[in-house]
C-alpha positions as CSV (number, residue, x, y, z in Angstrom):
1,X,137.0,80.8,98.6
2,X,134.1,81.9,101.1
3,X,134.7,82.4,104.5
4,X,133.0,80.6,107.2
5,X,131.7,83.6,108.6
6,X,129.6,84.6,104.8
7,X,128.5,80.8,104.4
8,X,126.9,81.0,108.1
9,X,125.8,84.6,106.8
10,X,124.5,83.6,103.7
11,X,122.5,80.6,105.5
12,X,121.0,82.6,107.8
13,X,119.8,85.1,104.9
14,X,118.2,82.0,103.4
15,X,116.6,81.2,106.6
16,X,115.2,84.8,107.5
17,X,113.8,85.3,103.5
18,X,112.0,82.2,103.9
19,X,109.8,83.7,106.8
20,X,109.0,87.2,104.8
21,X,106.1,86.3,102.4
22,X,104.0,83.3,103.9
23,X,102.2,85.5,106.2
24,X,101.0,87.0,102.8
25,X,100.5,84.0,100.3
26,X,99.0,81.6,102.8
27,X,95.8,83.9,103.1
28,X,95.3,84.1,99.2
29,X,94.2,80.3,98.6
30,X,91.9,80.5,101.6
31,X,90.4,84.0,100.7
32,X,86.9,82.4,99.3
33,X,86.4,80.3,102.7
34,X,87.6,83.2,104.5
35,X,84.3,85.5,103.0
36,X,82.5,82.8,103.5
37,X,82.8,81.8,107.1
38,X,83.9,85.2,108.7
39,X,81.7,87.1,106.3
40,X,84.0,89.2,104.6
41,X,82.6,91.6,101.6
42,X,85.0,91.8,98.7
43,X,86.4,95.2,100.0
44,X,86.9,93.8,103.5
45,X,89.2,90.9,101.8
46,X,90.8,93.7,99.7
47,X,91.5,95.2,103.0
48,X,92.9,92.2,104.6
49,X,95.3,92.0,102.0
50,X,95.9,95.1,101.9
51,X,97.1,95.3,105.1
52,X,100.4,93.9,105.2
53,X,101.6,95.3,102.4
54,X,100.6,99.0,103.5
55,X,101.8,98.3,107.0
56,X,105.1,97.1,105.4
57,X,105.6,100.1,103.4
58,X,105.0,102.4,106.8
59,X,107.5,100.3,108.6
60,X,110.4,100.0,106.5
61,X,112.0,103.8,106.6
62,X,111.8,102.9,110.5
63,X,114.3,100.0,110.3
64,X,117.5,102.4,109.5
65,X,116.2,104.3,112.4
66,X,115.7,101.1,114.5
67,X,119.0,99.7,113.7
68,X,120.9,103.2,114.5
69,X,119.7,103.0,118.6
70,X,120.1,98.8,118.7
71,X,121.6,97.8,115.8
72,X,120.8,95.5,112.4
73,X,121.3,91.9,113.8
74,X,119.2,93.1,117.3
75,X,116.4,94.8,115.0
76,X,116.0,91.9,113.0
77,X,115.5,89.7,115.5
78,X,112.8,91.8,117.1
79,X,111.1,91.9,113.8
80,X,111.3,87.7,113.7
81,X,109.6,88.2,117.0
82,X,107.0,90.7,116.0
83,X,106.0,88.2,113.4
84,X,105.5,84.8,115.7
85,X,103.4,87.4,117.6
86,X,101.2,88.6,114.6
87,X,100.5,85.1,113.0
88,X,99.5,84.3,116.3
89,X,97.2,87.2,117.0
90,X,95.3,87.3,113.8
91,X,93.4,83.7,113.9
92,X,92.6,84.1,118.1
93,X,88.7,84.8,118.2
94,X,88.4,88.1,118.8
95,X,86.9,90.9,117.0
96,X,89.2,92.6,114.7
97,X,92.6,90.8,115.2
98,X,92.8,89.0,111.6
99,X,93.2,92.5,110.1
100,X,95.1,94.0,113.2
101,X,97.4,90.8,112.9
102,X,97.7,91.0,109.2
103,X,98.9,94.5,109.8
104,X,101.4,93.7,112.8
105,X,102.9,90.8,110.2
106,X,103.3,93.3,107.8
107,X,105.2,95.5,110.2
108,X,107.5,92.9,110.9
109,X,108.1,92.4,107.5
110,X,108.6,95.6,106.6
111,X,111.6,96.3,109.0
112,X,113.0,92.8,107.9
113,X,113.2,92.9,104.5
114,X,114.4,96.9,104.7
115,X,117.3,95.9,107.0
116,X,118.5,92.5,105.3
117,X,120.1,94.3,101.9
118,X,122.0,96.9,104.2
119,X,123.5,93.8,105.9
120,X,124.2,91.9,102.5
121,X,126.0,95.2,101.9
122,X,127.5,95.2,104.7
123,X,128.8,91.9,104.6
124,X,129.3,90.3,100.9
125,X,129.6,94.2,99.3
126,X,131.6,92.7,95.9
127,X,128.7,90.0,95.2
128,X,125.7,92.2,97.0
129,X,123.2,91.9,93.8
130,X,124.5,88.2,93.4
131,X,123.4,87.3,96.9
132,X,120.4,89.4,97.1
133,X,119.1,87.4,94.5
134,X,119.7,84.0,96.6
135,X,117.8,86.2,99.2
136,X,115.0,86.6,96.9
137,X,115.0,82.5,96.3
138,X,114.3,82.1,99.5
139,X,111.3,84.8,99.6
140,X,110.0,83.4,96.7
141,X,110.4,79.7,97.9
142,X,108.6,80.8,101.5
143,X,105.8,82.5,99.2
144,X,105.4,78.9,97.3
145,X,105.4,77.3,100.7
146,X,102.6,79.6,102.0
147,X,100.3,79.0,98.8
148,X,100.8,75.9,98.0
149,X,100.9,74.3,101.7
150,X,97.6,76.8,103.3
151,X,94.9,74.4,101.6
152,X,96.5,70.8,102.6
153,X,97.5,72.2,106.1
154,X,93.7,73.5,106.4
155,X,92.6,69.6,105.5
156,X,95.7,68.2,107.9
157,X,95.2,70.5,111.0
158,X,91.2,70.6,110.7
159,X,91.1,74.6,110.4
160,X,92.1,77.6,108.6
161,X,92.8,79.4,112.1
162,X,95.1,76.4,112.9
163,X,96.8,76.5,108.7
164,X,97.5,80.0,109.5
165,X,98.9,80.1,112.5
166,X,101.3,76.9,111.9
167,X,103.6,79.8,110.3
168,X,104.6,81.1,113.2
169,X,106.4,77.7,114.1
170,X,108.9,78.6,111.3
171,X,109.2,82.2,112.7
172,X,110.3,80.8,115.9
173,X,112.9,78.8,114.3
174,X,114.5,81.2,112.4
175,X,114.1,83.3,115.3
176,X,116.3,80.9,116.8
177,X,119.0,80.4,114.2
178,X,119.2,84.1,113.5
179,X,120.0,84.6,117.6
180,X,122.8,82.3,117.8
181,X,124.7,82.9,115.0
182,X,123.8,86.2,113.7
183,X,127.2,88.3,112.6
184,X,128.5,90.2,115.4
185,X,129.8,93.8,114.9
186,X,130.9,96.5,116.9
187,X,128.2,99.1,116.6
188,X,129.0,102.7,116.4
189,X,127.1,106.2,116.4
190,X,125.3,106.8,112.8
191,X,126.6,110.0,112.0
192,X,124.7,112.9,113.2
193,X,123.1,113.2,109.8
194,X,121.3,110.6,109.0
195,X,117.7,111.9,109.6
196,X,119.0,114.9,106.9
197,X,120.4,111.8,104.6
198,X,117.0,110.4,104.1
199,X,115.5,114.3,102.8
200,X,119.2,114.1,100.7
201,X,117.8,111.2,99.0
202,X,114.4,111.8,98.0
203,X,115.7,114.9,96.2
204,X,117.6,112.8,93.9
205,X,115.5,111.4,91.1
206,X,117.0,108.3,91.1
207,X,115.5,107.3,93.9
208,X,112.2,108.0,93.2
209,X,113.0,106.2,90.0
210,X,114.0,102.9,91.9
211,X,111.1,103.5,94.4
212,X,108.2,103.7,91.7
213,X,109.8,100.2,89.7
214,X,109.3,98.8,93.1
215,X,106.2,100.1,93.8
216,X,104.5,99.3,90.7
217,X,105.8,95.4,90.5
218,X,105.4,95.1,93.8
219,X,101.8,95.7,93.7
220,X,101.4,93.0,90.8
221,X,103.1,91.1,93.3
222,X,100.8,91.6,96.1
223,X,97.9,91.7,94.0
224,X,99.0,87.5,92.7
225,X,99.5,86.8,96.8
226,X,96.4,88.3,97.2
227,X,94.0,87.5,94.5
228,X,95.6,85.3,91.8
229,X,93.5,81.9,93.1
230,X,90.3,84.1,93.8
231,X,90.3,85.1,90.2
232,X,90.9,81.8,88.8
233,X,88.2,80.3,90.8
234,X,86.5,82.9,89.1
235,X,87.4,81.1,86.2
236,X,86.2,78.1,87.3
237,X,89.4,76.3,89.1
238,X,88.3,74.6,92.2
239,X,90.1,76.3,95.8
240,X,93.4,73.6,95.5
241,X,94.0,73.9,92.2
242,X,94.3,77.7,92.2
243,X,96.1,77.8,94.7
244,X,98.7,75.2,93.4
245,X,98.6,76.8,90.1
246,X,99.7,80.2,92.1
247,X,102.4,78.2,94.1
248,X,103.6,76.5,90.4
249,X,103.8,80.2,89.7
250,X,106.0,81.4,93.0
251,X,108.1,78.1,92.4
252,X,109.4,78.8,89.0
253,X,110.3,82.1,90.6
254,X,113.2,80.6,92.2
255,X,115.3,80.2,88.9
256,X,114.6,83.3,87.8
257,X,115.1,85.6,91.4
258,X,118.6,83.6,91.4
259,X,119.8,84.0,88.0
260,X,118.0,87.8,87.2
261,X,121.4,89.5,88.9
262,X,123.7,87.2,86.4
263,X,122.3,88.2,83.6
264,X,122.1,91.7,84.3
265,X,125.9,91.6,84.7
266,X,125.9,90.5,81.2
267,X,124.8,93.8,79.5
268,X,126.7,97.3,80.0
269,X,123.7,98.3,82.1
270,X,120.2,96.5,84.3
271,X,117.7,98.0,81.7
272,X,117.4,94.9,79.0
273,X,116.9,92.3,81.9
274,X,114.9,94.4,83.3
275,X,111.9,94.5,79.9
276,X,112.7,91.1,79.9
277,X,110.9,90.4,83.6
278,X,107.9,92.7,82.9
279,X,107.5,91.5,79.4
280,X,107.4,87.7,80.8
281,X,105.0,89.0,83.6
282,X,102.9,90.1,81.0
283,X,102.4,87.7,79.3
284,X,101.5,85.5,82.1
285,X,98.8,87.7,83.5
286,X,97.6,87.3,79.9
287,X,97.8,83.4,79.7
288,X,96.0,83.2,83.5
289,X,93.4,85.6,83.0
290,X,92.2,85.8,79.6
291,X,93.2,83.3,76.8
292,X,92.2,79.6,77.2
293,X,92.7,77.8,80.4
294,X,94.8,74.8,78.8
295,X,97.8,77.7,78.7
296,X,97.8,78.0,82.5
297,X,100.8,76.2,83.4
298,X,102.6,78.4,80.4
299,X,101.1,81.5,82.2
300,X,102.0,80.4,85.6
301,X,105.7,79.6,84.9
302,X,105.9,83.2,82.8
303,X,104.6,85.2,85.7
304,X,106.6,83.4,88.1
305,X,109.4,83.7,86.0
306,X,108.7,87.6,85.4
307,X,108.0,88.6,88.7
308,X,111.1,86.8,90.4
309,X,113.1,88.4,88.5
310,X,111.5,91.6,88.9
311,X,112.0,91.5,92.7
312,X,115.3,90.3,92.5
313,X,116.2,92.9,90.1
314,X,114.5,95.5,92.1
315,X,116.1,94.5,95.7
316,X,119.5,94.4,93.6
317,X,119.0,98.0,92.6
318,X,118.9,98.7,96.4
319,X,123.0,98.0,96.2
320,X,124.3,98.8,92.8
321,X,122.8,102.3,93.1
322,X,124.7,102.8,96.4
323,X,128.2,102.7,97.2
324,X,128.0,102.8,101.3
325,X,126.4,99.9,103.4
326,X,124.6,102.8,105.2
327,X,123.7,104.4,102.0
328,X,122.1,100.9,100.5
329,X,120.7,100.8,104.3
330,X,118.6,104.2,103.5
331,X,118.0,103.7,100.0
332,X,116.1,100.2,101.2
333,X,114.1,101.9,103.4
334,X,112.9,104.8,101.3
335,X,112.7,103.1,98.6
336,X,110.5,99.7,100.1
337,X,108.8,102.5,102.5
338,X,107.6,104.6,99.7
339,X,107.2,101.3,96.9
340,X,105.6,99.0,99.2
341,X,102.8,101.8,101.0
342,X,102.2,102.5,96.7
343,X,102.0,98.8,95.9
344,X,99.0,98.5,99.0
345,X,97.0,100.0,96.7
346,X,96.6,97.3,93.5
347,X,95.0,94.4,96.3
348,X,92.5,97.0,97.7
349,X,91.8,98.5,94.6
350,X,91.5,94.9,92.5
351,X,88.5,94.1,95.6
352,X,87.0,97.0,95.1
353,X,86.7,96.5,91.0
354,X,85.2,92.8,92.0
355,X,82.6,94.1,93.8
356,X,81.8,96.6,91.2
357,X,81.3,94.1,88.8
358,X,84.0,93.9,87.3
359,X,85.5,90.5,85.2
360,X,89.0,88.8,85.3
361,X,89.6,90.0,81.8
362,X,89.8,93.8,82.4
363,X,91.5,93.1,85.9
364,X,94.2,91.2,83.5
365,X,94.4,94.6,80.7
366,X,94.7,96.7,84.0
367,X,97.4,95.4,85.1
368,X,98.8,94.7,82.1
369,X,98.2,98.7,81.1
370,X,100.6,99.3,85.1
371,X,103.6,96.8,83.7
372,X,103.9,98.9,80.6
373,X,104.0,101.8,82.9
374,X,106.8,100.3,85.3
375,X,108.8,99.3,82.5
376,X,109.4,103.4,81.5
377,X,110.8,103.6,85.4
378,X,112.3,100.2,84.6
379,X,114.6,102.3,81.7
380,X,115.8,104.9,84.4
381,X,116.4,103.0,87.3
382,X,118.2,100.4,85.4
383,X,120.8,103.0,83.7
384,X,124.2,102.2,86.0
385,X,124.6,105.5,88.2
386,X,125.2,105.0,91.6
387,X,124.8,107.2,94.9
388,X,127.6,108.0,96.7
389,X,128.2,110.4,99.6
390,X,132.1,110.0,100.8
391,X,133.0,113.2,98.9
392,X,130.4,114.5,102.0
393,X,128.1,115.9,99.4
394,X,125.4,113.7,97.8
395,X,126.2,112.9,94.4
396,X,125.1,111.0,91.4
397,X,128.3,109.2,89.9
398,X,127.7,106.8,86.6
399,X,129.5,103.4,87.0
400,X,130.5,100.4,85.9
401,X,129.7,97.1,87.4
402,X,132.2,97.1,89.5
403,X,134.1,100.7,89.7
404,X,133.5,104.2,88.7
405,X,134.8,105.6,85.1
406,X,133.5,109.1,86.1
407,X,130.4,111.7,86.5
């Protein structure tokens, strides 16, 4: 039976997650008005969504760093405060601050979502992949909220300026929760070594197989946050409907971020659930983007269906390739530093292809091309070796899904 102190823990992951994507989605369905009344060029929105994600991946090999000198639950709670202060700063008229806000959100995100799997480690470690996929629910659920609420609160609250900003009300909150009853653990020294640990890692290729599966989804990811409803306006969808169609999309990721980590504990190893995402993300790109539009609610719940599981399978990889809390701790942050700063390129590069000329159509074989690329990563990162540094050496060990059989 739980404890009361991993319910309260488990809530307050549910809580946090719900705070790390709106600052992204809610700018996708208001992209159009945003070119239109602040004058933005197809690059500039690529920028602007851009941002965030590249700022994420620059942040997050900071947060083990962060959390050594203040600790996890204290770093967090700074980076809840960084982000009230960002969604803030980006709407207030000045010159400059939606992008320098954008990237300040992304920041904050960054260092969040890098230090929230150590501390799932940390406390759950037997059902880690289990609960980081409830974690990922609530990302995905707070990415639906942010796409499907940015229009209607636009309508409700008489500006886009004011839609935006309303996010940082839920920032505050969890702000709030997190402060009084975030877990409370003696903090001690991080070994002397953990600067060296980080330049251990990246000379194993498993993690820089991990890192480029999360690079490459993420920046599908990112590139649906950021451009989904501007390409089906393209298509002729009105501003609402595309961006409800994207928040049908984030919604049905829900079942599939929770229930990804069960069934990869079906199979001996993470690499058949792991097709199965990128082949259902796929074929939702394909349904959206280039056969007829009466398949769109097929294609919405396949990518949504894909990409949840995706991310859930990708943060889940984060603890079943590590046997330490500290370890899963500097995995994260290589791994979403490196995946994420790769995965800011798709939403720049997808503007820049718009304003070259090109269509929806060979946006949609692009990235369709980049998900049979992450699917050869997806068949080495998802083979069951694990990380482990207790022997005080750095070693590759294969496992099972719950114990060692041997090298």
């Amino acid at each position: 039976m739980a404890s009361r102190r991993s319910i309260t823990f488990i809530l307050l992951t549910f809580v946090v997650g719900l705070n790390l994507r709106p600052a992204m989605s809610s700018v996708a369905p208001l992209l159009t008005r945003l070119q239109e009344t602040a004058g933005l060029s197809a690059s500039a929105a690529g920028l602007l969504t851009t941002l965030p994600v590249l700022f994420l991946g620059l942040s997050a090999p900071f947060a083990p760093t962060l959390a050594k000198y203040i600790g996890s639950e204290r770093a967090l709670s700074a980076s809840l405060i960084l982000l009230a202060t960002a969604l803030v700063i980006r709407v207030l008229p000045l010159p400059g601050v939606l992008f320098i806000g954008s990237a300040m959100a992304g920041a904050a995100i960054g260092v969040g979502g890098t230090l929230l799997p150590a501390l799932v480690k940390r406390e759950l470690p037997h059902s880690a992949d289990l609960l980081t996929g409830f974690y990922t629910m609530a990302l995905c659920f707070g990415g639906a909220l942010g796409a499907g609420l940015s229009v209607p609160l636009t309508q409700l609250l008489g500006s886009w300026q004011m839609s935006l900003m309303s996010w940082s009300l839920l920032a505050l909150f969890a702000l709030l929760v997190w402060h009084l009853k975030m877990p409370h653990t003696s903090r001690t020294a991080a070994p002397s070594h953990i600067n060296s640990g980080l330049f251990r890692l990246l000379k194993q290729p498993l993690t820089w197989h991990v890192m480029l599966f999360m690079g490459i989804q993420s920046s599908m990811a990112y590139i649906v946050f950021g451009w989904l409803p501007t390409l089906l306006v393209y298509r002729g969808y009105n501003e609402a409907d595309a961006g409800w169609t994207m928040a049908v999309s984030i919604m049905c990721q829900l079942a599939s971020a929770l229930s990804a980590p069960w069934l990869a504990r079906m199979g001996r190893d993470q690499r058949p659930a792991l097709l199965l995402v990128l082949l259902s993300t796929a074929l939702g790109l394909w349904m959206l983007l280039i056969a007829p539009l009466a398949w769109k609610w097929a294609g919405a719940a396949l990518l949504g269906i894909g990409q949840g599981g995706s991310f859930s399978l990708a943060l889940s990889l984060l603890v079943l390739r590590t046997a330490t809390s500290r370890l899963a701790g500097q995995l994260s942050g290589l791994v979403q530093g490196g995946g994420y700063t790769l995965a800011a390129i798709g939403p720049f590069g997808v503007g820049l292809l718009l304003q070259a000329g090109a269509g929806t159509e060979h946006i949609a074989w692009l990235l369709i091309a980049l998900i049979i690329l992450c699917s050869g990563f997806a068949l080495l990162a998802g083979r069951n070796y694990r990380l482990d540094d207790q022997s005080g050496d750095l070693v590759v060990l294969r496992a099972t899904q719950h114990g060692l059989f041997g090298k």
